[in-house]
Rosetta silent file (secondary structure, phi, psi, omega in degrees, C-alpha in Angstrom):
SEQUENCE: XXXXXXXXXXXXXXXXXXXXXXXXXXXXXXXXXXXXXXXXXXXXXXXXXXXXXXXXXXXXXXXXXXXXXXXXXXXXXXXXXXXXXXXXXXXXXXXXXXXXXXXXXXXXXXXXXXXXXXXXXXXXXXXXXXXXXXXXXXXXXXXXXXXXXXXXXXXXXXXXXXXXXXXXXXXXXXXXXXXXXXXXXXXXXXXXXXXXXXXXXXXXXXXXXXXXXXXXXXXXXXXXXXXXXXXXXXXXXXXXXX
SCORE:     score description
SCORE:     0.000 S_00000001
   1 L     0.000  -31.356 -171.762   13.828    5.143   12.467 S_00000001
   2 L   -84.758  -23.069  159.655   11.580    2.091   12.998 S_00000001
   3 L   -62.286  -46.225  176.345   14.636   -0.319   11.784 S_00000001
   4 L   -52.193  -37.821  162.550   16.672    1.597   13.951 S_00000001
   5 L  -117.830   49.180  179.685   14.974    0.088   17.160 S_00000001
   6 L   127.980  -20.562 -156.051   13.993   -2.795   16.106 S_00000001
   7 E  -114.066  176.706  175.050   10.928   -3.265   14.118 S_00000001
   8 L  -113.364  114.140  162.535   10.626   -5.091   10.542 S_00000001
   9 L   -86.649  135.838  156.278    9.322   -2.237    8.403 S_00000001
  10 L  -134.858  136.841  175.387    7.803   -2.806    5.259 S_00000001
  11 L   -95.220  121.041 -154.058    6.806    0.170    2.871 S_00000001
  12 L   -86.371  155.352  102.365    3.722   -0.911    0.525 S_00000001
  13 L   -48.755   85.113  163.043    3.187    0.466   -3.133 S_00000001
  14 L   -51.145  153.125 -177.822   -0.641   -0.118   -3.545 S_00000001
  15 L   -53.924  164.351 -155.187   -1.505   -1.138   -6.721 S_00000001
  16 L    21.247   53.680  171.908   -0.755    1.215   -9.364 S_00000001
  17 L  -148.334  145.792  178.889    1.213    3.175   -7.375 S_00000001
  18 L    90.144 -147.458  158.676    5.237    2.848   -6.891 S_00000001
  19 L   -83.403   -8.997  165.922    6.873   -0.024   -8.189 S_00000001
  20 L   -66.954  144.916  168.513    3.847   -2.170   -7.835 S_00000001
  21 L   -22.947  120.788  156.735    1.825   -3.650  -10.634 S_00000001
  22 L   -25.636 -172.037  107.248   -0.988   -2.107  -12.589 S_00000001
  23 L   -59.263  153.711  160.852   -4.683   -3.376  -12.541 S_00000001
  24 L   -94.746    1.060  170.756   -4.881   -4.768  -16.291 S_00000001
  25 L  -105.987   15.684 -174.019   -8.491   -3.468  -16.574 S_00000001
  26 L    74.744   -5.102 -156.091   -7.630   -0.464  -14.971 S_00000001
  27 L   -97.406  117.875 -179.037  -10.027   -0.774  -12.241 S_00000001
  28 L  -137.991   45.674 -175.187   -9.293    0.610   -8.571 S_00000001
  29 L   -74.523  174.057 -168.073  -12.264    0.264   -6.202 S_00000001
  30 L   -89.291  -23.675  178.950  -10.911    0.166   -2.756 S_00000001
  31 H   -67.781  -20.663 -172.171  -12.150   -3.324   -2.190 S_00000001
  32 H   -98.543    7.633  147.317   -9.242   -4.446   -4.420 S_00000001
  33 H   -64.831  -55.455 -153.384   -6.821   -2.418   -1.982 S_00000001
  34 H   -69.145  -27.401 -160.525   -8.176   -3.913    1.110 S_00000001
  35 H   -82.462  -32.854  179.261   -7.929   -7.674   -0.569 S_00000001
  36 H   -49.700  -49.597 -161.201   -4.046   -6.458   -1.447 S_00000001
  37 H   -92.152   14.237  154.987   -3.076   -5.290    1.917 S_00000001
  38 H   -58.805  -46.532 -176.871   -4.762   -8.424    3.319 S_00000001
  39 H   -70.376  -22.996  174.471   -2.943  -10.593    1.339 S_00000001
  40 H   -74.208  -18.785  167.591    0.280   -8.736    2.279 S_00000001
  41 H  -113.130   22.900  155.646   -0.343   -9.022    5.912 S_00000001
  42 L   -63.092  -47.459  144.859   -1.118  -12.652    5.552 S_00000001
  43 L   -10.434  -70.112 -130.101    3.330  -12.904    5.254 S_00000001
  44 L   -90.365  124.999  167.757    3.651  -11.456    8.442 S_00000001
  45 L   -14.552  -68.734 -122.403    4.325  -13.896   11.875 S_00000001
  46 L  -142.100  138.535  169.117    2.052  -11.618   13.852 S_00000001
  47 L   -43.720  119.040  176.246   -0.932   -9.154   13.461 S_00000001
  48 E   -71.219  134.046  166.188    1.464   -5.917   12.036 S_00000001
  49 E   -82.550  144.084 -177.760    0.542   -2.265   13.166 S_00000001
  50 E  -114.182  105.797 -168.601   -0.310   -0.593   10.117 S_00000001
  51 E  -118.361  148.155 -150.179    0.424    3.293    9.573 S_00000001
  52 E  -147.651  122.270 -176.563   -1.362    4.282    6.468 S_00000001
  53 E  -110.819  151.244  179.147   -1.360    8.220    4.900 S_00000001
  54 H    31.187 -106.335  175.990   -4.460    9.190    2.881 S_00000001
  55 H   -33.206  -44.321 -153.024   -5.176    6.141    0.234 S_00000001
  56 H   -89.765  -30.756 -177.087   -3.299    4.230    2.380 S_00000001
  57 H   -65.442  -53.330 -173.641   -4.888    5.163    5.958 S_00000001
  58 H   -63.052  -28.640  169.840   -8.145    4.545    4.092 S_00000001
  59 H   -59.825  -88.342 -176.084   -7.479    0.856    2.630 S_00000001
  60 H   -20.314  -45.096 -177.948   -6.466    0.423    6.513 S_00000001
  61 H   -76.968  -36.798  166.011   -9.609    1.777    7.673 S_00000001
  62 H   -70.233  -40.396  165.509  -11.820   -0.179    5.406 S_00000001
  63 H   -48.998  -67.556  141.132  -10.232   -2.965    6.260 S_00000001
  64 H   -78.118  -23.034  160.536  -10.595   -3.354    9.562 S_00000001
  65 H   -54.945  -40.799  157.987  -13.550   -1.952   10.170 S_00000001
  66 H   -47.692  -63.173  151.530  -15.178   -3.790    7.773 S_00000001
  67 L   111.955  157.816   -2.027  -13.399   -6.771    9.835 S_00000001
  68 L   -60.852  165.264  172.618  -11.918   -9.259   10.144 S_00000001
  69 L   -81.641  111.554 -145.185  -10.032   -7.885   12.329 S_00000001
  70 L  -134.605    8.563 -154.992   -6.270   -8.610   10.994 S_00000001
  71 E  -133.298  150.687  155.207   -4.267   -5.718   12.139 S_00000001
  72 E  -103.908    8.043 -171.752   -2.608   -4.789   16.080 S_00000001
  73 E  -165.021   99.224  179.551   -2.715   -1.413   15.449 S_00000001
  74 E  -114.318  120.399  173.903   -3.750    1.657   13.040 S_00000001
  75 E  -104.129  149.645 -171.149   -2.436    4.584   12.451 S_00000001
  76 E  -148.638  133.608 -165.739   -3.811    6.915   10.291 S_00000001
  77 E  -120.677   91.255  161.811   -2.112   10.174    8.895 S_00000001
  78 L    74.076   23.287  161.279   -4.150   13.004    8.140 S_00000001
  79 L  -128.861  158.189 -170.878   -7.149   11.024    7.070 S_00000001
  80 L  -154.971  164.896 -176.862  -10.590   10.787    8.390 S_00000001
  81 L   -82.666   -6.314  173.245  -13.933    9.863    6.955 S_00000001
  82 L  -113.791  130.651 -175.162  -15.057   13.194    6.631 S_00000001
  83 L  -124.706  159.064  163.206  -12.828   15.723    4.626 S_00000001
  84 L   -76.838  127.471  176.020  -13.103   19.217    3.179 S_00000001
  85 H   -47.438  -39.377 -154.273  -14.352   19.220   -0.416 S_00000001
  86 H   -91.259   -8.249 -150.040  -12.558   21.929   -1.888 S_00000001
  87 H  -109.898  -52.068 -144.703   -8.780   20.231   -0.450 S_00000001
  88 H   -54.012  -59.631  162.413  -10.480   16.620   -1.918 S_00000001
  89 H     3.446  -78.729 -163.231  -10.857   18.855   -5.403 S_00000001
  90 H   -63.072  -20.034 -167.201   -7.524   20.412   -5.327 S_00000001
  91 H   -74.503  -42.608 -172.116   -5.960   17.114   -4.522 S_00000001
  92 H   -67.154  -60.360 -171.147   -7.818   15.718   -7.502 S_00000001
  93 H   -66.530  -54.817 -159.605   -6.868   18.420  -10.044 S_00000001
  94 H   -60.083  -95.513  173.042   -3.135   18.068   -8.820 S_00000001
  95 H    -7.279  -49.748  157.533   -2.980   14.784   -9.830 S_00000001
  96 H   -35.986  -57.610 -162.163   -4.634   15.432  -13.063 S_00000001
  97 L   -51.022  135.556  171.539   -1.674   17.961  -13.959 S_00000001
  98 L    95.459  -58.986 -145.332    0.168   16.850  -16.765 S_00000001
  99 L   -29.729  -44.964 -165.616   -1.314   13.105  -16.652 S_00000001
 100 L   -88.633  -60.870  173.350   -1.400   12.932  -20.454 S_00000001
 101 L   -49.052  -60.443 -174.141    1.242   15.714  -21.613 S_00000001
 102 L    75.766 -154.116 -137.119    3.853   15.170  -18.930 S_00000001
 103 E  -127.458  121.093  156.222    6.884   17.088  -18.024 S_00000001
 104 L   -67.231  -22.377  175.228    9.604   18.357  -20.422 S_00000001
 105 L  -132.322 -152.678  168.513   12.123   17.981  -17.454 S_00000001
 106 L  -101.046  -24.441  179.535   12.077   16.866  -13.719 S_00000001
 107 L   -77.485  -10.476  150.854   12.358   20.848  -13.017 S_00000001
 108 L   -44.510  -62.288 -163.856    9.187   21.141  -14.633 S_00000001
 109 H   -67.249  -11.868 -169.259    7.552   19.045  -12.789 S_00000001
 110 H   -80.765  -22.814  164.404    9.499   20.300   -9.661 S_00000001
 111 H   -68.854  -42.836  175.917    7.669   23.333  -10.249 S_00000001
 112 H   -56.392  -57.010 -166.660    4.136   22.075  -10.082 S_00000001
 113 H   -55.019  -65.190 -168.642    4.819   20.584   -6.987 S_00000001
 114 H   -48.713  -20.182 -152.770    6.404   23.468   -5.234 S_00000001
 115 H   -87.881  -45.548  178.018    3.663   25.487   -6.624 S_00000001
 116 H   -74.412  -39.552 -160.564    0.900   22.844   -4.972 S_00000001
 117 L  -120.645   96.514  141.101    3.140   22.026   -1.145 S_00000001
 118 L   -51.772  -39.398  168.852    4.087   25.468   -0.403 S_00000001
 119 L   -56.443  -24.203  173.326    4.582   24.654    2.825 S_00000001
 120 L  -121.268  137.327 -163.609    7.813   22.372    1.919 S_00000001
 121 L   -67.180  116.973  177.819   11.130   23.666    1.026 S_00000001
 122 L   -60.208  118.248 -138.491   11.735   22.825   -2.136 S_00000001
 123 L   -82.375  162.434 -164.241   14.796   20.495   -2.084 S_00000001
 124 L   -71.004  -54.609 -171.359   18.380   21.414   -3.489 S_00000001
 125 L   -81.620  124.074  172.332   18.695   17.871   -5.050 S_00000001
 126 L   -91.451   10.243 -173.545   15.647   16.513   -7.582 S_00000001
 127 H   -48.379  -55.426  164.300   17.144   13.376   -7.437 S_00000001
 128 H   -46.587  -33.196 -175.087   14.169   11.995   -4.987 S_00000001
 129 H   -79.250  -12.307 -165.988   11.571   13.101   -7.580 S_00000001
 130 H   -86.902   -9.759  150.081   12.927   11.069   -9.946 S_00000001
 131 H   -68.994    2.506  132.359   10.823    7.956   -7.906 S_00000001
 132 L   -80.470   28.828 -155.701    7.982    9.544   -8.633 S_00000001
 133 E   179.285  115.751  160.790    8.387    9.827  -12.683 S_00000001
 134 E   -86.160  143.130 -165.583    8.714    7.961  -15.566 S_00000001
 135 E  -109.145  122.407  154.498   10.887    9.018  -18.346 S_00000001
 136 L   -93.026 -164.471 -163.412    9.195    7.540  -21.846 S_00000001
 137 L  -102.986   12.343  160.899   10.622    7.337  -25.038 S_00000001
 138 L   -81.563   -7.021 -177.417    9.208   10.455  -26.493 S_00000001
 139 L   123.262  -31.743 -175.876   11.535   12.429  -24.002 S_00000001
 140 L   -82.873  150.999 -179.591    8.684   13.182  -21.723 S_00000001
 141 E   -94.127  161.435  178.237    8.875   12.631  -17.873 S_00000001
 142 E  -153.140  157.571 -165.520    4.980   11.462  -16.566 S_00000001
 143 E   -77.867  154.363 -177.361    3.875   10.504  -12.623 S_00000001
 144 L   -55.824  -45.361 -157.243    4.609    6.783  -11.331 S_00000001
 145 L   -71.406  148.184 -176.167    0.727    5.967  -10.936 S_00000001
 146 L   -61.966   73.365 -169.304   -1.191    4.674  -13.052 S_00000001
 147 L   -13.732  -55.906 -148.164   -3.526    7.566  -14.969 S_00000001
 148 H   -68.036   21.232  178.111   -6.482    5.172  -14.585 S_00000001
 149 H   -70.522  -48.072  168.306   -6.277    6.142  -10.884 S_00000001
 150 H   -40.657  -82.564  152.895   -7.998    9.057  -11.838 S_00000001
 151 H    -2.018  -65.339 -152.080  -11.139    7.270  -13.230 S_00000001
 152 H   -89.528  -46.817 -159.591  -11.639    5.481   -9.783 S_00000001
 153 H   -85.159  -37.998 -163.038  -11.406    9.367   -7.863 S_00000001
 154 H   -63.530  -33.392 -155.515  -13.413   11.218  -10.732 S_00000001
 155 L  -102.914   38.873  170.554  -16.599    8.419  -10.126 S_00000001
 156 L  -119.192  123.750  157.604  -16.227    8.348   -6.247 S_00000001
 157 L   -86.303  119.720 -149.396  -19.057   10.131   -4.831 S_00000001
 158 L   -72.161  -34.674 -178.642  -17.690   11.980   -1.807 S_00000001
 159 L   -95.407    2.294  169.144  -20.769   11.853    0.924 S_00000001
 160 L  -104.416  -11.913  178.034  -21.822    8.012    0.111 S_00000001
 161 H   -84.231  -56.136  162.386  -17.793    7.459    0.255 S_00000001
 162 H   -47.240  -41.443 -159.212  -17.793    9.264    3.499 S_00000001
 163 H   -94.090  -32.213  147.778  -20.597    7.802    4.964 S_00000001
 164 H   -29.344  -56.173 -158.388  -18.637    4.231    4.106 S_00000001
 165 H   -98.744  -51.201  159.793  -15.921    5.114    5.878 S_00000001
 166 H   -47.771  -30.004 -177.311  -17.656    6.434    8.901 S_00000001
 167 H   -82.163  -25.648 -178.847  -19.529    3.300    9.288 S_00000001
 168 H   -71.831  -61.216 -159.313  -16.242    1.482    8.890 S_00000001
 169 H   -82.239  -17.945  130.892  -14.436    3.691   11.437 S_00000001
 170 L   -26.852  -28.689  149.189  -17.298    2.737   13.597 S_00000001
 171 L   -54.954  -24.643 -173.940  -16.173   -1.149   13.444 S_00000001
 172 L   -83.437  131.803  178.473  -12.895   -0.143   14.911 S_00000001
 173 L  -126.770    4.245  168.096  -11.861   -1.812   18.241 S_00000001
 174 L   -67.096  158.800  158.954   -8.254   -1.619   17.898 S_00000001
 175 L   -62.999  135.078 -149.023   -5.615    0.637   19.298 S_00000001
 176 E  -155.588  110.735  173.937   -5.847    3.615   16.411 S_00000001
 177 E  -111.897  133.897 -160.031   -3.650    6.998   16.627 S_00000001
 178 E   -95.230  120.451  159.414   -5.616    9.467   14.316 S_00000001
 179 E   -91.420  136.761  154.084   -2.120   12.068   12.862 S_00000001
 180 E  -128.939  124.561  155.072   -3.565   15.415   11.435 S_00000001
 181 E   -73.396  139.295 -155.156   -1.147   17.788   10.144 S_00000001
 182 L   -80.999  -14.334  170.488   -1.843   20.711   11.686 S_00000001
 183 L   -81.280    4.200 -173.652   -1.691   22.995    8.138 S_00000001
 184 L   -93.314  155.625  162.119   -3.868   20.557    6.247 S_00000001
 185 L   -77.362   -0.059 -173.268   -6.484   21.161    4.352 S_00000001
 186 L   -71.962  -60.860 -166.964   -7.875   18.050    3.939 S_00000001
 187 L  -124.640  118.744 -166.065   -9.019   17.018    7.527 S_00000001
 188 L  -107.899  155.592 -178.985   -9.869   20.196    9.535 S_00000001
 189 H   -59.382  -33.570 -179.886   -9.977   19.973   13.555 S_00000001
 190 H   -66.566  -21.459 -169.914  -13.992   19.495   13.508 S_00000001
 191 H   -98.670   -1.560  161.295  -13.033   16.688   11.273 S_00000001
 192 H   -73.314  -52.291  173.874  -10.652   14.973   13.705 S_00000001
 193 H   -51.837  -53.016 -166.336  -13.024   15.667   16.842 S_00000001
 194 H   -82.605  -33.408 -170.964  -15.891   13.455   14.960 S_00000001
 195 H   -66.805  -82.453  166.301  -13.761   10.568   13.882 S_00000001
 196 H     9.747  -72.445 -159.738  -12.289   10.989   17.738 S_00000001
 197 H   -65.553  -43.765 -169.714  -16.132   10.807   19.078 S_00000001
 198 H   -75.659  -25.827 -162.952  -16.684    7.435   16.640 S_00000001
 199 L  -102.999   91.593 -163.843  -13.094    5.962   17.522 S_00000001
 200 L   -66.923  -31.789 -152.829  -13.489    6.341   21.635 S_00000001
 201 L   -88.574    1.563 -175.560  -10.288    4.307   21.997 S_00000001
 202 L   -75.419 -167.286  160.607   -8.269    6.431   19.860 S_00000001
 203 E  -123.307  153.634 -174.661   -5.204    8.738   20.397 S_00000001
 204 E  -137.395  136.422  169.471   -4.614   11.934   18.608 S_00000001
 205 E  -150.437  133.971 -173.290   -1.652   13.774   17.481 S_00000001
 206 E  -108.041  148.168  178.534   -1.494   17.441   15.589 S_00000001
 207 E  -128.454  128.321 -156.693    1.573   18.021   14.082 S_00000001
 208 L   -71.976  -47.339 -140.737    1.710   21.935   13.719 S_00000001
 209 L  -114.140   13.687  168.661    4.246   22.253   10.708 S_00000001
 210 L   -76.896   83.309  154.970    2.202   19.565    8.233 S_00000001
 211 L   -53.995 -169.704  166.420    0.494   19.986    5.588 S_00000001
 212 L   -38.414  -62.129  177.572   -1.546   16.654    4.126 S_00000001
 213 L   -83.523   93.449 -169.553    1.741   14.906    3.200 S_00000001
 214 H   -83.821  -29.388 -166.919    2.962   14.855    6.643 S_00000001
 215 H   -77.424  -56.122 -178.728    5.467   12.320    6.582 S_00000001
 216 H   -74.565  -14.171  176.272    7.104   14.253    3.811 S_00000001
 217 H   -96.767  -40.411  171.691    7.058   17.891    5.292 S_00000001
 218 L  -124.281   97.731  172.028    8.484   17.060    8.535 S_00000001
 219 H   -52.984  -32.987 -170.328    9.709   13.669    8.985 S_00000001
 220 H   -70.141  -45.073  151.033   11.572   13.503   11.817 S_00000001
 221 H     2.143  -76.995 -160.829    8.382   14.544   13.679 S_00000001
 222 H   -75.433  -17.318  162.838    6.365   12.688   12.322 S_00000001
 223 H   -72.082  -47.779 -164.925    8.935    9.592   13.400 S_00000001
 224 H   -66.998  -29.966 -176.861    8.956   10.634   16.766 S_00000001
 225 H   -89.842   -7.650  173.798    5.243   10.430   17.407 S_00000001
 226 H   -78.211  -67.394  161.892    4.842    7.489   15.745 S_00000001
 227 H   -27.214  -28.310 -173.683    7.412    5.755   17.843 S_00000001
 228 H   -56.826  -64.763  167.203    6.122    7.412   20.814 S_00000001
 229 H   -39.726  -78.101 -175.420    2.862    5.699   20.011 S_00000001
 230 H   -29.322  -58.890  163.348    4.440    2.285   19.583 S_00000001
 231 H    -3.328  -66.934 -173.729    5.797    2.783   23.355 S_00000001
 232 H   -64.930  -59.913 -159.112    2.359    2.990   24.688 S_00000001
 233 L   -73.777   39.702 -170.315    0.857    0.269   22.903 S_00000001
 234 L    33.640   23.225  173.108    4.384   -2.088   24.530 S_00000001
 235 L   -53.949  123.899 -178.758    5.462   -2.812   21.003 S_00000001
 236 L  -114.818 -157.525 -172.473    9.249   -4.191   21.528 S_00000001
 237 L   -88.072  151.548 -165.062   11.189   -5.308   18.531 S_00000001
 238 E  -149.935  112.748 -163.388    9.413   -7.775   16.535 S_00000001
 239 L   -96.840  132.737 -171.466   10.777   -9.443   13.455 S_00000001
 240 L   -60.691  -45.615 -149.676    7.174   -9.803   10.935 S_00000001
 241 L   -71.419 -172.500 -175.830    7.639  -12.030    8.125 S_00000001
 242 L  -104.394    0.000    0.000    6.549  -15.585    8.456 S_00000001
């Protein structure tokens, strides 16, 4: 949609996630996000608007807040610095499923998932899932990311991580549209009204039919308000790289 009118998209892998590279020590503190997407928006002609879902909203959020300020825009989807525990938990243990064992098929694993996103129809083709999964040579299928991702979430303590990120979203002087899916569990409406009260300058959008992965339960949506957004802040088409 963003190609469609115009824009140079690029979609990021953070490390050990996607097709991107491992750490080789294994090691995933968030400062070695924020120095990635720095160096990745180093490339680009022109400060880039940045729209960033969970991991990715937060790497955004540290970034600039912390400053410099390197970005012309942030959007951030269905994260905030304050979360619900028990969602952070369940989020945690989902991940976890499997990590070691893996999948005997892809419909295995197509099961966990439906069983975790209720809220999204579980799709006729598993073909998509199959980006998300490695097949090794015992037979087994196993998640793209990098187990030792786990590590870096089990030893993040949630209210000094919070209180990071609040001080951070405090730093922000940018144009900033906060997304909350309106089914998640993650980020509850009290916890969009305080990021709101720290970010004066933001915009807000709930998208009713959203769980956490918003971009993935309704997309088209979730296109439209981001363009929408773009609008306001006069974004025309702008090609990025350097």
């Amino acid at each position: 949609m963003l190609a469609a009118r115009g824009f140079y998209a690029m979609a990021v892998d953070l490390r050990g996630h996607g097709d991107s590279g491992w750490s080789p020590d294994g090691k995933y503190a968030i400062e070695r996000f924020v120095a990635d997407l720095r160096c990745i928006a180093a490339t680009c002609r022109q400060p880039p608007v940045l729209i960033g879902a969970s991991l990715g909203g937060v790497t955004g959020l540290v970034a600039e807040g912390e400053g410099p300020p390197f970005l012309a825009a942030l959007v951030l989807v269905d994260v905030t610095p304050t979360v619900q525990h028990s969602a952070f938990e369940k989020i945690r243990q989902f991940m976890g499923t499997q990590v070691v064992e893996g999948f005997s098929s892809i419909e295995a694993a197509a099961d966990v998932i439906a069983a975790y996103l209720p809220l999204r129809a579980r799709p006729q083709s598993l073909n998509g899932l199959k980006k998300n999964l490695r097949h090794h040579t015992d037979g087994r299928y196993r998640w793209h990311w990098d187990p030792a991702l786990l590590t870096f979430s089990d030893g993040l303590a949630l209210p000094t991580f919070s209180a990071s990120l609040t001080a951070a979203a405090s730093g922000l002087k940018l144009p900033t549209l906060l997304v909350r899916g309106g089914a998640s569990e993650l980020v509850s409406p009290d916890d969009a009204r305080r990021f709101l009260a720290l970010v004066p300058q933001a915009s807000y959008a709930d998208i009713s039919d959203a769980g956490h992965m918003v971009a993935g339960d309704v997309n088209d949506q979730f296109g439209v308000v981001v363009l929408d957004y773009l609008r306001t802040l006069d974004c025309g088409a702008h090609s990025f790289p350097k």
